[in-house]
OpenMM code with the backbone's topology and positions (N, CA, C; nanometers):
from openmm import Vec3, app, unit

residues = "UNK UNK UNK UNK UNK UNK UNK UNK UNK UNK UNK UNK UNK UNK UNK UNK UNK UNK UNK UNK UNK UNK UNK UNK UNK UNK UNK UNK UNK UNK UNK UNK UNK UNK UNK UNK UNK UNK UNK UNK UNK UNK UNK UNK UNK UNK UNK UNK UNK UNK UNK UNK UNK UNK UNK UNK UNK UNK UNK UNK UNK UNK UNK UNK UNK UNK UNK UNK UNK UNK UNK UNK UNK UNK UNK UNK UNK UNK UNK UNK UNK UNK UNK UNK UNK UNK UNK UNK UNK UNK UNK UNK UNK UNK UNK UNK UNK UNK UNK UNK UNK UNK UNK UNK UNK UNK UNK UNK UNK UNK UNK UNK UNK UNK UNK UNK UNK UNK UNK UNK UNK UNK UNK UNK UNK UNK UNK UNK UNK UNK UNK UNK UNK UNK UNK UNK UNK UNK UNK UNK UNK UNK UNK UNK UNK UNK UNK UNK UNK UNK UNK".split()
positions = [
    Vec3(1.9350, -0.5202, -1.3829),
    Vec3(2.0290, -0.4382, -1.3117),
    Vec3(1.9703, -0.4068, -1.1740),
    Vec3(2.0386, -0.4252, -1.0737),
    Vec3(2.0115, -0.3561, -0.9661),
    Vec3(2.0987, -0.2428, -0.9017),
    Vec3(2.0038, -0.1882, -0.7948),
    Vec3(2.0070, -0.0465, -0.7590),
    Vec3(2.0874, -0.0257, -0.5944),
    Vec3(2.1620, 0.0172, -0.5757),
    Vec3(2.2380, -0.0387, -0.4217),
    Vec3(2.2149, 0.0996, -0.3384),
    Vec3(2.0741, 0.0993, -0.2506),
    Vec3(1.9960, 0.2228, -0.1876),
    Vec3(2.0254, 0.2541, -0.0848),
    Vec3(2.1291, 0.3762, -0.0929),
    Vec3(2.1638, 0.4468, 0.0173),
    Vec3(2.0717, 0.4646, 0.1322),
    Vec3(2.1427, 0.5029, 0.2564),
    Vec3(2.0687, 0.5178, 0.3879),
    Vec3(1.9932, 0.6724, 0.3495),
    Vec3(1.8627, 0.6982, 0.3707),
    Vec3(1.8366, 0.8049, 0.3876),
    Vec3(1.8760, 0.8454, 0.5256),
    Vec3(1.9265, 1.0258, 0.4811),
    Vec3(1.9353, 1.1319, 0.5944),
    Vec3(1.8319, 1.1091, 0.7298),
    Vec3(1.8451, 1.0941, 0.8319),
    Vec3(1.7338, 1.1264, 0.9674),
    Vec3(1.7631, 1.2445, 0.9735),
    Vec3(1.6195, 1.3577, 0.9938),
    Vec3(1.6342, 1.4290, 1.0116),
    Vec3(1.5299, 1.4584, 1.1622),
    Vec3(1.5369, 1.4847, 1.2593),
    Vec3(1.4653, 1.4619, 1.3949),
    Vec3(1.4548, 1.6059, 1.4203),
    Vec3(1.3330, 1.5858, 1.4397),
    Vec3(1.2214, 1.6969, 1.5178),
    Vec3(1.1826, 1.6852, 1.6248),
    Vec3(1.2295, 1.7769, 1.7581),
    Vec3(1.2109, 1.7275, 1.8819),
    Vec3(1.0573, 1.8453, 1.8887),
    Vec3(0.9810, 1.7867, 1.9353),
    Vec3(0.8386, 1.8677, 1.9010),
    Vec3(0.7250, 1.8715, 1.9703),
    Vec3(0.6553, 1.9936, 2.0358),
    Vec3(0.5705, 2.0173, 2.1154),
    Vec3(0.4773, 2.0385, 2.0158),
    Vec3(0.3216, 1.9755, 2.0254),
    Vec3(0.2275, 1.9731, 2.0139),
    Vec3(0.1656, 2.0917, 2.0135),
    Vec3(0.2103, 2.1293, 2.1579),
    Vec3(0.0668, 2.2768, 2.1511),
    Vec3(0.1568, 2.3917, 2.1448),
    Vec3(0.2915, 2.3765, 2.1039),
    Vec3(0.3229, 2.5152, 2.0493),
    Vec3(0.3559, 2.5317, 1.8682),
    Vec3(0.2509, 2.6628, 1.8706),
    Vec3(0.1606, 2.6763, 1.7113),
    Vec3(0.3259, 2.6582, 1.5940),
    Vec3(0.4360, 2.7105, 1.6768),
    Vec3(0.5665, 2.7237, 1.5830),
    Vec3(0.6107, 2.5836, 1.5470),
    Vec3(0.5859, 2.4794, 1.6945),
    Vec3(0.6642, 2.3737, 1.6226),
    Vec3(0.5622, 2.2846, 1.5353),
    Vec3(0.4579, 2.3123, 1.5758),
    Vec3(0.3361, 2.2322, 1.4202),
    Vec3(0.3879, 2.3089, 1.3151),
    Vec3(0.4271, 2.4268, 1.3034),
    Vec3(0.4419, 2.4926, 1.1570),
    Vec3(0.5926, 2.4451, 1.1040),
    Vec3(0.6764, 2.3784, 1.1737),
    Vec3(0.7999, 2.3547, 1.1946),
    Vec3(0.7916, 2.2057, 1.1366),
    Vec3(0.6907, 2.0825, 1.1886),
    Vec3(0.6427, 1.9506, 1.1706),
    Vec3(0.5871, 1.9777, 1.0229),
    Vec3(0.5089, 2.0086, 1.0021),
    Vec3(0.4346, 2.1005, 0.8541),
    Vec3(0.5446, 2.1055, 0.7782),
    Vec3(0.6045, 2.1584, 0.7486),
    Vec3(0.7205, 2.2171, 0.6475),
    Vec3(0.7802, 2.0895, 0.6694),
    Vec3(0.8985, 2.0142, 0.7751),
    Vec3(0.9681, 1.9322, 0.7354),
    Vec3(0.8614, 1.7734, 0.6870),
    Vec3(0.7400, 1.7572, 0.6841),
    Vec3(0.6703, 1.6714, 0.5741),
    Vec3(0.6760, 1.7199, 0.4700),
    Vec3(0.6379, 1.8764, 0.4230),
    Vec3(0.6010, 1.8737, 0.3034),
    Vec3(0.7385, 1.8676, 0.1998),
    Vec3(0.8153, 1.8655, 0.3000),
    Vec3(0.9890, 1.9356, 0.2324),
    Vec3(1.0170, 1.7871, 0.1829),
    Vec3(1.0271, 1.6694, 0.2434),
    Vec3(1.0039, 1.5326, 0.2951),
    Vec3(0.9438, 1.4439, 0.1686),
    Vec3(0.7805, 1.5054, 0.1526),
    Vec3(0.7144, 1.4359, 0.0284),
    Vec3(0.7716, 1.5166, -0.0555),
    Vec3(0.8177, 1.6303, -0.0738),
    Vec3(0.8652, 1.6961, -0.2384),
    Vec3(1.0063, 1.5897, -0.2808),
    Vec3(1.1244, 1.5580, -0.1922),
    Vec3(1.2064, 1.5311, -0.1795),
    Vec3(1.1895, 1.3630, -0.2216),
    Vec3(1.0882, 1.3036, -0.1863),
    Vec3(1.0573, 1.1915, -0.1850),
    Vec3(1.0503, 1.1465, -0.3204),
    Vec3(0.9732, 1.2577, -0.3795),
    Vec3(0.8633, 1.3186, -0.5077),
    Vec3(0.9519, 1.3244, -0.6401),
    Vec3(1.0840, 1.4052, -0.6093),
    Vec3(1.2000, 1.4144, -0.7138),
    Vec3(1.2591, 1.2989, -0.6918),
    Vec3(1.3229, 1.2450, -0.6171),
    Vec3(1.4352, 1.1205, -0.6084),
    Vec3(1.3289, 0.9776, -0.6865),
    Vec3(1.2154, 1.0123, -0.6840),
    Vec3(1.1970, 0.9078, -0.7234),
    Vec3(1.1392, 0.9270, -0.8941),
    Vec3(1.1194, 1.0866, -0.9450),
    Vec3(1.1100, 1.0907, -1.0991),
    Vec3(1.1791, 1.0648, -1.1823),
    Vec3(1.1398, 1.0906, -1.3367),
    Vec3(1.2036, 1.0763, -1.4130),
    Vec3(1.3612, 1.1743, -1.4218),
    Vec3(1.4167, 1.1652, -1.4946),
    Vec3(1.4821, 1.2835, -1.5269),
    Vec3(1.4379, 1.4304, -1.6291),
    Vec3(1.3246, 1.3657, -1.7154),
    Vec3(1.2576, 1.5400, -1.7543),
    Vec3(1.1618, 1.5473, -1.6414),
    Vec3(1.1075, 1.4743, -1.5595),
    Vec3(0.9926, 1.5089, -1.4372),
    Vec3(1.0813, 1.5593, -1.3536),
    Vec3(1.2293, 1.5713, -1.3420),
    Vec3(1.2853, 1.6091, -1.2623),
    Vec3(1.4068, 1.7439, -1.2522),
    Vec3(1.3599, 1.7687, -1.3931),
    Vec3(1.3985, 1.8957, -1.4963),
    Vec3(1.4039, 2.0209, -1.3468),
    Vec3(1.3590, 2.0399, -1.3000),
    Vec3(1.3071, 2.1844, -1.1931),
    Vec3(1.3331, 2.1130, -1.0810),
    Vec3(1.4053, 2.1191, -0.9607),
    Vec3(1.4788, 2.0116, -0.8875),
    Vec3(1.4025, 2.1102, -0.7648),
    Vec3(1.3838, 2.2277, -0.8106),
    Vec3(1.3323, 2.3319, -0.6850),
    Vec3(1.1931, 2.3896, -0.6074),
    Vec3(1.1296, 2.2298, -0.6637),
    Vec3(0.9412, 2.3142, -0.6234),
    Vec3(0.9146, 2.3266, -0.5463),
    Vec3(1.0006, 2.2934, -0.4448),
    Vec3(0.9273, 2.3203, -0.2801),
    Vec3(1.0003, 2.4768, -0.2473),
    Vec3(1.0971, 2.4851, -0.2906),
    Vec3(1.1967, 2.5997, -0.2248),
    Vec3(1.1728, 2.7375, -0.2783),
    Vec3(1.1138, 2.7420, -0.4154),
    Vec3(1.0938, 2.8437, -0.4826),
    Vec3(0.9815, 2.9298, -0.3264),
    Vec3(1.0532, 3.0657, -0.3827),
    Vec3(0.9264, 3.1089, -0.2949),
    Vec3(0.9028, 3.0946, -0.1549),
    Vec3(1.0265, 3.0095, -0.0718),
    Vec3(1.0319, 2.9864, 0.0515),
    Vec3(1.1271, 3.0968, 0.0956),
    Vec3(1.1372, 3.1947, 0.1835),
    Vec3(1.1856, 3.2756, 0.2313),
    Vec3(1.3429, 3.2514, 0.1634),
    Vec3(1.3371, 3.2694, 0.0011),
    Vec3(1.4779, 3.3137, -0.0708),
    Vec3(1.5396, 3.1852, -0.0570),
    Vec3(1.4935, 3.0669, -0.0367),
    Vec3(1.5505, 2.9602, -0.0260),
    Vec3(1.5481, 2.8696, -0.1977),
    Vec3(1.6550, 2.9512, -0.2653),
    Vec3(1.6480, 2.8860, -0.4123),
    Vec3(1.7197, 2.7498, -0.4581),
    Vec3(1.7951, 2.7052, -0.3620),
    Vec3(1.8798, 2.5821, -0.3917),
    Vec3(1.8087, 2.4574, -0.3795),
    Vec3(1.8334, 2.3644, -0.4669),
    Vec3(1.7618, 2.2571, -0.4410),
    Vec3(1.7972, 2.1812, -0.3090),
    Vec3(1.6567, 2.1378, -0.2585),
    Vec3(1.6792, 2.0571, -0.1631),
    Vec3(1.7622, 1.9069, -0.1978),
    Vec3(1.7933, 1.8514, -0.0394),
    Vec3(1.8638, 1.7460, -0.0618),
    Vec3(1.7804, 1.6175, -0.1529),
    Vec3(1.8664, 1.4892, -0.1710),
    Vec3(1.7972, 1.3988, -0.2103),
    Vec3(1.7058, 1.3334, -0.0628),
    Vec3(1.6152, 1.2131, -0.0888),
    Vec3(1.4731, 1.1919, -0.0015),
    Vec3(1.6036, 1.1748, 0.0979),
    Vec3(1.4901, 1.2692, 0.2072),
    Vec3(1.5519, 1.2175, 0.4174),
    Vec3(1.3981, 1.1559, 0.4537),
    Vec3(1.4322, 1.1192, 0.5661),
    Vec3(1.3392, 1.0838, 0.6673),
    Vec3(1.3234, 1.1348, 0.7430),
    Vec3(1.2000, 1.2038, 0.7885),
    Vec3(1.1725, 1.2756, 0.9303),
    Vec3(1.1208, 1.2218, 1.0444),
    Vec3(1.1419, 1.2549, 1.1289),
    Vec3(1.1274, 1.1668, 1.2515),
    Vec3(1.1012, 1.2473, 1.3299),
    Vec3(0.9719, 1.2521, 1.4347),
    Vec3(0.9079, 1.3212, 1.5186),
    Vec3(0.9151, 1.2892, 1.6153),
    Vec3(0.9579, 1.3727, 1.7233),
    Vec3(0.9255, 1.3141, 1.8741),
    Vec3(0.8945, 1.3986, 1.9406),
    Vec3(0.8464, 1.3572, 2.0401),
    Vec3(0.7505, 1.4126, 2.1785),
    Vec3(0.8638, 1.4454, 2.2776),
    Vec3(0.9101, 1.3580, 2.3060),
    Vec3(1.0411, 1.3295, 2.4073),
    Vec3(1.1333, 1.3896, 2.4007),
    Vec3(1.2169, 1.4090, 2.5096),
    Vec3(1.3018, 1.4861, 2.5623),
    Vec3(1.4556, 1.3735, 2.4830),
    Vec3(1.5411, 1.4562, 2.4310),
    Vec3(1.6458, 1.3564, 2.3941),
    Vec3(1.7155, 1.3193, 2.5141),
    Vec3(1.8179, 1.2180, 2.4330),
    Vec3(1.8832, 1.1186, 2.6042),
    Vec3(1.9998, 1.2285, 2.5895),
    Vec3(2.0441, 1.1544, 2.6963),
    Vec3(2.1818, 1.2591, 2.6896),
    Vec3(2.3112, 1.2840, 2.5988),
    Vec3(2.3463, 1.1680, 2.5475),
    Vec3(2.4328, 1.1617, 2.4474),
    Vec3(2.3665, 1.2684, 2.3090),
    Vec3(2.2065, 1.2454, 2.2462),
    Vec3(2.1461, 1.3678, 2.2240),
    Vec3(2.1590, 1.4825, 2.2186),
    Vec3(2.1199, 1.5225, 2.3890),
    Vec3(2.1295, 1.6424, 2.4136),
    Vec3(2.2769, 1.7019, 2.3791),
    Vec3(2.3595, 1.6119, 2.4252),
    Vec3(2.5356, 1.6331, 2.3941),
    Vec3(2.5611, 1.6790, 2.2486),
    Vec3(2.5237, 1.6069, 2.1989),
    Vec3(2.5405, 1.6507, 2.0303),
    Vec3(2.4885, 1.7520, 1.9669),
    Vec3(2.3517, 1.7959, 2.0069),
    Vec3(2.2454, 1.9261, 2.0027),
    Vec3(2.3517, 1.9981, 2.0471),
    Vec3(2.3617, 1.9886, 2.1783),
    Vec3(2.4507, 2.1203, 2.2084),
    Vec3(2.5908, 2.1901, 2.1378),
    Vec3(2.6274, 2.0836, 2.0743),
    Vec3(2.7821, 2.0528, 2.0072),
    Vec3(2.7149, 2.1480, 1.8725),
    Vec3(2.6424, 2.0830, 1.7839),
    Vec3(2.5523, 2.1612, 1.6791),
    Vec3(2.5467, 2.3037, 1.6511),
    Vec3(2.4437, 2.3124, 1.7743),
    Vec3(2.4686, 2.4383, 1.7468),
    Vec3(2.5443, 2.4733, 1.8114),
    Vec3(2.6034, 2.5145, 1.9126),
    Vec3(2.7737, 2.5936, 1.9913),
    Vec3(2.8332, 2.6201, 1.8732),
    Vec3(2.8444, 2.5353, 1.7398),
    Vec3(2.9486, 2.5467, 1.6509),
    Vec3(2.8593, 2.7060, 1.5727),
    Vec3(2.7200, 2.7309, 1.5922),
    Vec3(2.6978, 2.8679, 1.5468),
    Vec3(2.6545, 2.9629, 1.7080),
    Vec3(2.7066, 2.9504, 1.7950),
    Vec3(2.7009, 3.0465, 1.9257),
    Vec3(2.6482, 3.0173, 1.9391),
    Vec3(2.5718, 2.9039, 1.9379),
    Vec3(2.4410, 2.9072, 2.0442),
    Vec3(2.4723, 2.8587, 2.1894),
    Vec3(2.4162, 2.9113, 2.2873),
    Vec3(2.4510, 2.9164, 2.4428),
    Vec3(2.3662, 2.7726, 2.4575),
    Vec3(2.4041, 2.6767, 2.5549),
    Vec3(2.3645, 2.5168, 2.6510),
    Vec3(2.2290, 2.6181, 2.6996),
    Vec3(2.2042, 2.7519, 2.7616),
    Vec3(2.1261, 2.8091, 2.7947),
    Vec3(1.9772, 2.8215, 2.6738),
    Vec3(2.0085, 2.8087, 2.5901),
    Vec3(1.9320, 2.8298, 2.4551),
    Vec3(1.7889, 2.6826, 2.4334),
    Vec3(1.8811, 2.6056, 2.4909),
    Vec3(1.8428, 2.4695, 2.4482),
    Vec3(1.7814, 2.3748, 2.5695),
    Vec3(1.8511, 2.4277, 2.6796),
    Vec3(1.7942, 2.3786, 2.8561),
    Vec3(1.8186, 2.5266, 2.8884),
    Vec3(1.6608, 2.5234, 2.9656),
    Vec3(1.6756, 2.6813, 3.0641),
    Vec3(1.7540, 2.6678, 3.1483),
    Vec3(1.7850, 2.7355, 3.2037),
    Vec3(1.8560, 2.8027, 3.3103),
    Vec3(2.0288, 2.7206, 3.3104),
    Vec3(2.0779, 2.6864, 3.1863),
    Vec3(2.1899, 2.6026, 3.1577),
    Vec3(2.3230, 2.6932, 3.1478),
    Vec3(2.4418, 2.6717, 3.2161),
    Vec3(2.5426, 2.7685, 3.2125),
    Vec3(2.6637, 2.6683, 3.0803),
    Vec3(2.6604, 2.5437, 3.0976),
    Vec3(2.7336, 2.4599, 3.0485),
    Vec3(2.6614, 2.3727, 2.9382),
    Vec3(2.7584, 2.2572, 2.8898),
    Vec3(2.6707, 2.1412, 2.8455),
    Vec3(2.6580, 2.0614, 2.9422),
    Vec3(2.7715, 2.0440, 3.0593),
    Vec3(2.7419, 1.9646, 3.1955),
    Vec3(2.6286, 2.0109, 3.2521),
    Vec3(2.6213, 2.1226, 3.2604),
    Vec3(2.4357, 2.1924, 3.3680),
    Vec3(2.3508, 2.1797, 3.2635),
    Vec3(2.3341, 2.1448, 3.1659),
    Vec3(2.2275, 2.1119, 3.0560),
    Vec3(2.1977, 2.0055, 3.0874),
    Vec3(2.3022, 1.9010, 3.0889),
    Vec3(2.2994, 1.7527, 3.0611),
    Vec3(2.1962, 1.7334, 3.2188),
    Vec3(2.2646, 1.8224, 3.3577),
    Vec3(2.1524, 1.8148, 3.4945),
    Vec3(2.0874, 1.8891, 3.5192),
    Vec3(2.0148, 1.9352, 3.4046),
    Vec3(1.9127, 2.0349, 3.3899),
    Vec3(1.7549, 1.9862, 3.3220),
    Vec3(1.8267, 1.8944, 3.2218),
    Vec3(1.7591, 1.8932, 3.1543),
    Vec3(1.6100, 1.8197, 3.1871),
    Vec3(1.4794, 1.9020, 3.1098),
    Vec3(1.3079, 1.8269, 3.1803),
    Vec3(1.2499, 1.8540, 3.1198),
    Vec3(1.1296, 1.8054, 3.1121),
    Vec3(1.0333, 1.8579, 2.9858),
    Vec3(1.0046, 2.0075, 2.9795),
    Vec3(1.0013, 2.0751, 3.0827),
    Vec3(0.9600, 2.2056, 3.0639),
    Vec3(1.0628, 2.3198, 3.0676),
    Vec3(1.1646, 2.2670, 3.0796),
    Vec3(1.2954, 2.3332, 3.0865),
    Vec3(1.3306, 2.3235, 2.9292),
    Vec3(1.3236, 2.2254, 2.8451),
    Vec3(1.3802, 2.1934, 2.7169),
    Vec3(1.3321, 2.2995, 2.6236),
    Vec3(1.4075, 2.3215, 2.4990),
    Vec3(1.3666, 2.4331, 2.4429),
    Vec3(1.2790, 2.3689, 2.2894),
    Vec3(1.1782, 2.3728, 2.2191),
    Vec3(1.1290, 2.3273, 2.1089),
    Vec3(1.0702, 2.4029, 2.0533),
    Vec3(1.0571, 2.3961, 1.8983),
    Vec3(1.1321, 2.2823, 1.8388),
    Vec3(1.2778, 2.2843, 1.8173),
    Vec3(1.3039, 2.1833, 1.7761),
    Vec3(1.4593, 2.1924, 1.7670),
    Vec3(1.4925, 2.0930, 1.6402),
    Vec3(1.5341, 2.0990, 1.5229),
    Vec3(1.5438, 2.0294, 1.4027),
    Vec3(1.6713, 1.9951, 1.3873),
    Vec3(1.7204, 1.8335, 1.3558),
    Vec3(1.8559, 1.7760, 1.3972),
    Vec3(1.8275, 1.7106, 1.2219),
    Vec3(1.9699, 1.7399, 1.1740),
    Vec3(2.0684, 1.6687, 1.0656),
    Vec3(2.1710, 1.5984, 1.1366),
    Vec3(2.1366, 1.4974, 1.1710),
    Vec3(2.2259, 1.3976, 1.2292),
    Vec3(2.3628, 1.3162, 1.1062),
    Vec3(2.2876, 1.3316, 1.0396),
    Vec3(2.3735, 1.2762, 0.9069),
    Vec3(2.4915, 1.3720, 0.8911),
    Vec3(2.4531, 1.4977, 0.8785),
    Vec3(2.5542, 1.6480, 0.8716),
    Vec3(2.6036, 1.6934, 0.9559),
    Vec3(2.5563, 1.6939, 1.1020),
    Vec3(2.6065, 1.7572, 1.2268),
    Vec3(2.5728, 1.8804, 1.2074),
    Vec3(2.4109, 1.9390, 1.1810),
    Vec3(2.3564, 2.0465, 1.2250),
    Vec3(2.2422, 2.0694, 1.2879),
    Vec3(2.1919, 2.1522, 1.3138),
    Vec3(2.0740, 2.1443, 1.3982),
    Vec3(2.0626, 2.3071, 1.4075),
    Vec3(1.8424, 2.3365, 1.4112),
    Vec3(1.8133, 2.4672, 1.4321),
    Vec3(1.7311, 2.4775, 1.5220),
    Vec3(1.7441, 2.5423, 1.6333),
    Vec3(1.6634, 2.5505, 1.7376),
    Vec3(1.5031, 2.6891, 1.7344),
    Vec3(1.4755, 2.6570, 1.7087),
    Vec3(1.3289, 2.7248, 1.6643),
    Vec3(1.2503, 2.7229, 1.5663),
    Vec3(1.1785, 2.8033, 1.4834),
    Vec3(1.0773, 2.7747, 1.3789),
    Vec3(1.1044, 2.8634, 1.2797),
    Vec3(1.2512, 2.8887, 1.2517),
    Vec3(1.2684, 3.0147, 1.1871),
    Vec3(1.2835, 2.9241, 1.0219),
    Vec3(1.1940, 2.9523, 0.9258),
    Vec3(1.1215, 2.8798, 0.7616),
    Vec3(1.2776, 2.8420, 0.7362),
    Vec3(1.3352, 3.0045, 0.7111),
    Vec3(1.4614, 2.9868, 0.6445),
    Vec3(1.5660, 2.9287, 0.6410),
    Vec3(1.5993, 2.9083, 0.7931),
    Vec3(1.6833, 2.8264, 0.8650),
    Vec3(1.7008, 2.6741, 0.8233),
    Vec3(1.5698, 2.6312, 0.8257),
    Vec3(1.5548, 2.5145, 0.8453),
    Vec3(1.5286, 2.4556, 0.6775),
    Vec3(1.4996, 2.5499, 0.5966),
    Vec3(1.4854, 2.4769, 0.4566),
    Vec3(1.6213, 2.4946, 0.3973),
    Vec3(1.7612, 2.6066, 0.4886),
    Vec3(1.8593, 2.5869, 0.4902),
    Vec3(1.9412, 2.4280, 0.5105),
    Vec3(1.8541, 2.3992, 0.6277),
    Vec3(1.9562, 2.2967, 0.6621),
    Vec3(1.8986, 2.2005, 0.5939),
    Vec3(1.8179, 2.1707, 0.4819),
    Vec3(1.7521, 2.1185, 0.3799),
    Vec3(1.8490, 2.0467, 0.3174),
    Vec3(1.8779, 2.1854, 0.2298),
    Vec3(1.9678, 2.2121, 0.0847),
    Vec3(2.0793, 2.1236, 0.0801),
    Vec3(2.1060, 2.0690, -0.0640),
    Vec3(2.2016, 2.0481, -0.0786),
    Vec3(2.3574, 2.1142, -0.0661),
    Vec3(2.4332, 2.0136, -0.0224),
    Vec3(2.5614, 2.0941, -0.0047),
    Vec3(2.5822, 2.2629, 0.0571),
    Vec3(2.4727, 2.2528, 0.1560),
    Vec3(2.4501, 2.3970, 0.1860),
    Vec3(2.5743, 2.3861, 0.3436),
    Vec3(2.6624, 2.4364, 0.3697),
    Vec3(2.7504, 2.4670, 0.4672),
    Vec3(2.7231, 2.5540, 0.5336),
    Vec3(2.6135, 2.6978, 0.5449),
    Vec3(2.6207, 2.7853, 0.6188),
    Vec3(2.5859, 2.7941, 0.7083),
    Vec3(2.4800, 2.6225, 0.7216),
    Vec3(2.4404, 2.6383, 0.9297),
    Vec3(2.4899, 2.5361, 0.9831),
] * unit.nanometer
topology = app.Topology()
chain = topology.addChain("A")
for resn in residues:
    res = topology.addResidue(resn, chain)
    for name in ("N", "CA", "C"):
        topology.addAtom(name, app.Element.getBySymbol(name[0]), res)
């Protein structure tokens, strides 16, 4: 019998090095990553407790999704990117200002945008159309979860 293997989720981490939040931000989406990896590929009694990474994560009790892929970058997204980031979050208030400094629009984002102007980290469900702009645990093991709708 064979097995017909879905695309894993990308999940993209736009990510500064020397700020201590987005290593703690890189940190969590590996370890979230190998747990995820860890269940999809057990048994079904090894897979009895679907929740070992989440237990104990800032009230985050739902099981995470099945295995994603994380993807790290250094780099500034292109613009079509940045377009979609901005789209992301806007859909929870977040201001073009949030994400590019001094940004009034997504047009003054899009000619704004530079390495030191950009805001990080910033964690993208491209698969879902969400995204969390900072290092906040909860948030982001939110946008984890299965069938989770609230970000």
């Amino acid at each position: 019998m064979f097995r017909i293997h879905k695309t894993l989720d990308i999940i993209t981490v736009f990510h500064k090095p020397s700020l201590p939040g987005s290593t703690r931000v890189v940190n969590l989406l590996r370890t979230a990553s190998a747990n995820a990896t860890e269940i999809a590929n057990s048994t079904p009694d090894q897979a009895s407790d679907p929740t070992p990474f989440a237990k104990g994560s800032s009230g985050a009790d739902a099981p995470l999704r099945d295995d994603f892929e994380v993807e790290i970058t250094e780099s500034l997204p292109t613009p079509d990117q940045l377009s979609t980031i901005i789209d992301y979050l806007g859909s929870k208030g977040v201001k073009p200002g949030a994400v590019v400094q001094g940004a009034a629009s997504k047009a003054d984002a899009l000619k704004k945008l530079s390495e030191t102007g950009f805001a990080r980290p910033i964690v993208v469900d491209w698969s879902n159309g969400k995204a969390v702009i900072g290092d906040n645990e909860s948030e982001i093991l939110r946008l984890l979860r299965k069938g989770d709708e609230s970000i």
